[in-house]
Phi, psi and omega in degrees: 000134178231135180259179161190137218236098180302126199315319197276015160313107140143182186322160149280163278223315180294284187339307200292305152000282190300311198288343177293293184297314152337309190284313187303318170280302201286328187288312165299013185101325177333133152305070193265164174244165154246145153278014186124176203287110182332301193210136217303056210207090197313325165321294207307327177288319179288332194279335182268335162312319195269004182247339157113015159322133162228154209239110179249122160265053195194088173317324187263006145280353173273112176268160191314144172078003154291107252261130176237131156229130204267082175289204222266332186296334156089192202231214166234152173265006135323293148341261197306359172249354171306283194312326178307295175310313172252028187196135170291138205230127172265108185259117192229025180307156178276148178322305182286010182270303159291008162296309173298314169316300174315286162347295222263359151295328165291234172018295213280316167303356195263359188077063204227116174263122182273122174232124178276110156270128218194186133305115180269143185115308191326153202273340154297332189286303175317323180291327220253279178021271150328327202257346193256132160338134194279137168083013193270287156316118211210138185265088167254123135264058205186161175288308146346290231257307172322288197293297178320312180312296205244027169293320203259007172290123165245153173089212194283148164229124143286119163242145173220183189222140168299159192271352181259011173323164153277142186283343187276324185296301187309325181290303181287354170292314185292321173329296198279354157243019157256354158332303238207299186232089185301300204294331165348104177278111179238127186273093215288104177232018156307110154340084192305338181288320175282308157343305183295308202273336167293338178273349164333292182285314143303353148269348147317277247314313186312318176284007190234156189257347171225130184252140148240136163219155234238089167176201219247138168277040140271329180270097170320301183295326178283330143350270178294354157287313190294329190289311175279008179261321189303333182277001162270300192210186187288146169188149199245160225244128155209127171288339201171175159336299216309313186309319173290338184303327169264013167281177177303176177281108165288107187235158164094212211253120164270154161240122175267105154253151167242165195272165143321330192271340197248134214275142171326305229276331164318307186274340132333305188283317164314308187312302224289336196267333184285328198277325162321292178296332147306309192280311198274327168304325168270356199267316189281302172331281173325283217278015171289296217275358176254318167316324185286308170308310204272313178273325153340266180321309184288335171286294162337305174324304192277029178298317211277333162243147167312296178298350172286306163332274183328330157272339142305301178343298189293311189303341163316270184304338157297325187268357186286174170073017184285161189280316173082000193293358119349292179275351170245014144324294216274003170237341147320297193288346154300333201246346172262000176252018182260180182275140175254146192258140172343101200123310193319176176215183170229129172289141182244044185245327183221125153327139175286152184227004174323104166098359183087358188271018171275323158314265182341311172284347186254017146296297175307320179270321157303344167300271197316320194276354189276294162017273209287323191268340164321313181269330170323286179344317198263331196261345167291340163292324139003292197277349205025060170277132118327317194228179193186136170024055190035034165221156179284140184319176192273324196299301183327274179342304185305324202272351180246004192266332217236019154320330152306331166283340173118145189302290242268311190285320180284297181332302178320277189319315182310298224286339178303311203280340193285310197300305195310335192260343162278345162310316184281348176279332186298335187269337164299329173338283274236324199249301170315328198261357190260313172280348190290173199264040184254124199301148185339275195324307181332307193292316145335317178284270177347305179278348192260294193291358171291333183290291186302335169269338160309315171294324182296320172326281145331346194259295167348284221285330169296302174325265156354290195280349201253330183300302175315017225210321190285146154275087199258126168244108215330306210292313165314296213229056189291312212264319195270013180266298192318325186256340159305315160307325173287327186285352171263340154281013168245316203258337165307295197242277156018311191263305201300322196255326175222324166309327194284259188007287188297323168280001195278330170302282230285355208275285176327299167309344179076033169296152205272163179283355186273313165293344201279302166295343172292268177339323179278320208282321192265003174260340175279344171285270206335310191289343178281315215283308193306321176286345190299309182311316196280324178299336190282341171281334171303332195253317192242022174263152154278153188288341138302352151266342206263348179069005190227167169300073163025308205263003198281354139344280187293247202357280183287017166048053191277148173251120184222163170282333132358282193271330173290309189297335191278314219283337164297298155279017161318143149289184185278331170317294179319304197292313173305307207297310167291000175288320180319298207252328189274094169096044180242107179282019150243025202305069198326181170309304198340302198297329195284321190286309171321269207320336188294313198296303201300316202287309174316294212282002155287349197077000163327299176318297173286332176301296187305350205256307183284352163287321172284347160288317200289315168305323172263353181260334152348336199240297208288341175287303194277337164290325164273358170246007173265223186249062166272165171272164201311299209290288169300004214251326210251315170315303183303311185294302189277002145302321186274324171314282148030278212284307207296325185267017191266160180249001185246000000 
């Protein structure tokens, strides 16, 4: 997948105004009003709300002495002299909209019959109107509404356009009154930008095998973006993140346009999660085939004994299908921390590779990942999961090749044979990274910091297992339960899935201790927040995106902030039903649908949902203030857009 992003993305120059000035008066304190919706975009409307924006289509909803913005769509000039009269007034009509007041205010006086061609109803058409003489003026969008104008047109004809006309609609209307009235004075008055930017978009569109496009179905422009690209190539409407998430798996050349309507930093965040995911489908591909290569050869070796194959078999097959983002933290954090010239970009078609260091990461990233599945192993025993990447675990497995002996003895065997082959993946990790080509010092570092993150790792995981067991009582004692869970989601998951990876890239790249640390600081909020993310998909994900049992969460009685923040603000009912159901190893749906309801109605579910914004955008701040380049910078971003929006 290659993203490729029209350059000419985001508000227009009026909007953008307007919504400029909004945020600036609502920062002083103001009483502000919007005159009707700054910009056709329900995100944006919602953000100046939440900010104490309040919103009128109604001059006698405004009381006297109220900061009123005027949008870009402009006002009838009743209305605006009204507003003038009673209100501090931001007028944030767009230039060209007032160019067009003017025009059909001079004309309708000069005795000029005016016909707007537009949209009727629209909130620029309506303004433009307003501007116009009384009984002077005619709306057409139709062919229909056009031939009534200028059938009862006598005299002189003024024609303007909405500035956001459709160009097709607009060519044939003029076509068609220069037909029928040749002296017709017509006024270009299209929004030369939006021109520009529909033409933009359609030639991506000839060049993409798939277009998005990104603004409100609310939105004339955005409308007529989607329409002419849809008439190219394939393309889908997106309002937001949420939206690309929910398409099919996107492959081949994408093109990202944004409407006019829809603010830069949306269509960004699209850019950022689309190209992120491009780098990681290939990133992921490159580290399949070399693992597959590396353990292949190793199973070969081990033909002549049987029982060694036969354990490498498993350990194959356990490992296969991994998400890898572990390994391509270490080729990310590697290709971003070396220097870059001002500008660069990055390619996601091929990992940079300068200097050998494509060898290198994909040493380092089969160590870690074999790593990640070695402790999987151990931790599904832990955990007692069945299942592992929609297949069964090796313990699972042992116990059923071996059924014939009887449970217990079969039990036995599985949870034997699983310690034994995750043992082994930890020492081939361990055996890669001890051989790789990686220059001494390097290597040094490289062999120093995996030992420590295997032990923080490990620390997590005692930590984890040893807490249900204490007699801690939550409800007493919330704050010393809270910081023990945050110190097992940072040395459990935080260090493990993404600070050890990332520093393990950039240490291998030969990065200064200053990037080294960069790279750990924006990686330890974001790896809490990602475990934070992953207990709320233990409780509210299917046992088909998550590839594990839906209830092994409530069974084994994980302890999260999740389940701390509900089991502290429980009723004492609430607090009982979960004494019931939470670390209960028979638990049904039934136990699942209780917790669920208890997690909702305590506010667990918005604590944890406002800790992973707040945690991430902590990690999205030190990324925008660090030196990355544009290109790895946009890598960074759409990793946390990633983590925070996965369903897996």
């Amino acid at each position: 997948m290659m993203v490729t992003k029209l350059k000419e993305s985001g508000f227009c120059y009026g909007v953008q105004g307007a919504v400029d000035r909004a945020a600036a008066r609502l920062h002083e304190g103001c009483l502000v009003y919007l005159y009707g919706d700054l910009a056709n975009n329900d995100i944006v409307m919602a953000r100046l709300k939440s900010q104490g924006a309040k919103v009128a289509n109604n001059i006698s909803e405004i009381p006297p002495g109220a900061v009123v913005i005027i949008r870009a769509h402009g006002v009838p000039q009743e209305t605006h002299n009204h507003l003038h009269a009673n209100n501090i007034v931001e007028d944030c009509t767009c230039p060209k909209v007032k160019n067009i007041h003017k025009i059909v205010a001079e004309k309708s006086a000069s005795g000029y019959k005016i016909i707007i061609i537009g949209k009727s109803g629209h909130p620029e058409v309506a303004g433009t109107y307003g501007w116009c003489a009384p009984g002077t003026a005619a709306v057409a969008d139709s062919l229909t509404n056009l031939a009534t104008a200028l059938a009862v047109a006598s005299g002189k004809i003024c024609v303007v356009a909405q500035t956001t006309c459709k160009q097709a609609w607009w060519q044939q209307a003029v076509a068609t009154i220069k037909a029928t009235h040749p002296h017709a004075e017509i006024h270009d008055t299209l929004c030369n930008i939006l021109s520009a930017r529909l033409n933009s978009a359609t030639e991506l569109a000839k060049t993409s095998d798939t277009m998005i496009i990104v603004g409100d179905p609310k939105s004339a422009n955005s409308t007529e973006l989607y329409q002419a690209c849809a008439a190219i190539s394939q393309t889908h409407f997106a309002s937001s993140l949420n939206d690309i998430i929910k398409l099919p798996a996107l492959a081949g050349k994408i093109g990202l346009a944004g409407s006019a309507s829809t603010p830069k930093d949306i269509t960004d965040e699209i850019h950022n999660y689309l190209t992120f995911n491009a780098f990681l489908q290939h990133t992921k591909a490159e580290i399949e085939t070399a693992s597959e290569t590396y353990l292949q050869s190793e199973i070969k070796a081990a033909t002549p004994n049987s029982f060694i194959h036969n354990a490498l078999t498993e350990l194959h097959r356990q490992h296969q299908n991994g998400k890898r983002i572990r390994g391509a933290m270490i080729a990310l954090a590697g290709q971003a921390s070396r220097e870059c010239a001002p500008g660069a970009s990055v390619s996601v078609s091929q990992p940079d590779s300068d200097s050998g260091s494509n060898s290198n990461y994909l040493e380092i990233a089969i160590a870690y990942e074999l790593f990640q599945t070695a402790i999987l192993i151990h931790d599904d025993i832990i955990d007692r999961s069945h299942t592992r990447r929609g297949r069964l675990t090796i313990h699972a497995a042992g116990k059923e090749k071996m059924r014939h002996l009887g449970n217990e003895a079969a039990a036995h065997y599985g949870i034997s044979q699983a310690i034994c082959i995750g043992d082994y993946g930890l020492f081939l990790a361990n055996k890669i990274l001890a051989n790789s080509s990686l220059p001494p010092a390097a290597l040094v570092e490289v062999l120093k910091l995996f030992s420590q993150i295997q032990l923080t790792t490990l620390q997590g995981e005692i930590m984890d297992v040893a807490l249900p067991y204490q007699s801690m009582d939550i409800f007493a004692e919330y704050e010393s339960y809270t910081k023990i869970v945050g110190q097992i989601f940072e040395y459990k998951t935080a260090w493990y899935t993404l600070a050890g990876p990332m520093m393990l890239g950039a240490i291998a790249a030969g990065a200064s201790e200053t990037t080294v640390n960069l790279l750990r600081d924006i990686a330890l909020p974001l790896g809490v927040a990602f475990q934070i993310k992953d207990d709320l998909l233990g409780i509210y994900g299917s046992e088909a995106e998550l590839g594990k049992p839906a209830l092994s969460d409530i069974q084994e009685k994980k302890q999260t902030l999740l389940y701390g923040y509900a089991y502290k603000h429980a009723t004492p009912a609430q607090r009982s039903q979960l004494d019931t159901s939470y670390g209960n190893p028979d638990a049904t749906q039934a136990h699942l649908t209780i917790t669920r309801e208890i997690f909702n109605a305590t506010g667990a579910k918005s604590y944890c949902e406002g800790e992973i914004t707040r945690l991430s955008a902590i990690s999205t701040g030190l990324i925008q203030g660090g030196s990355f380049a544009p290109g790895y910078e946009a890598l960074l971003l759409g990793l946390a857009s990633y983590l925070m929006t996965r369903r897996t």
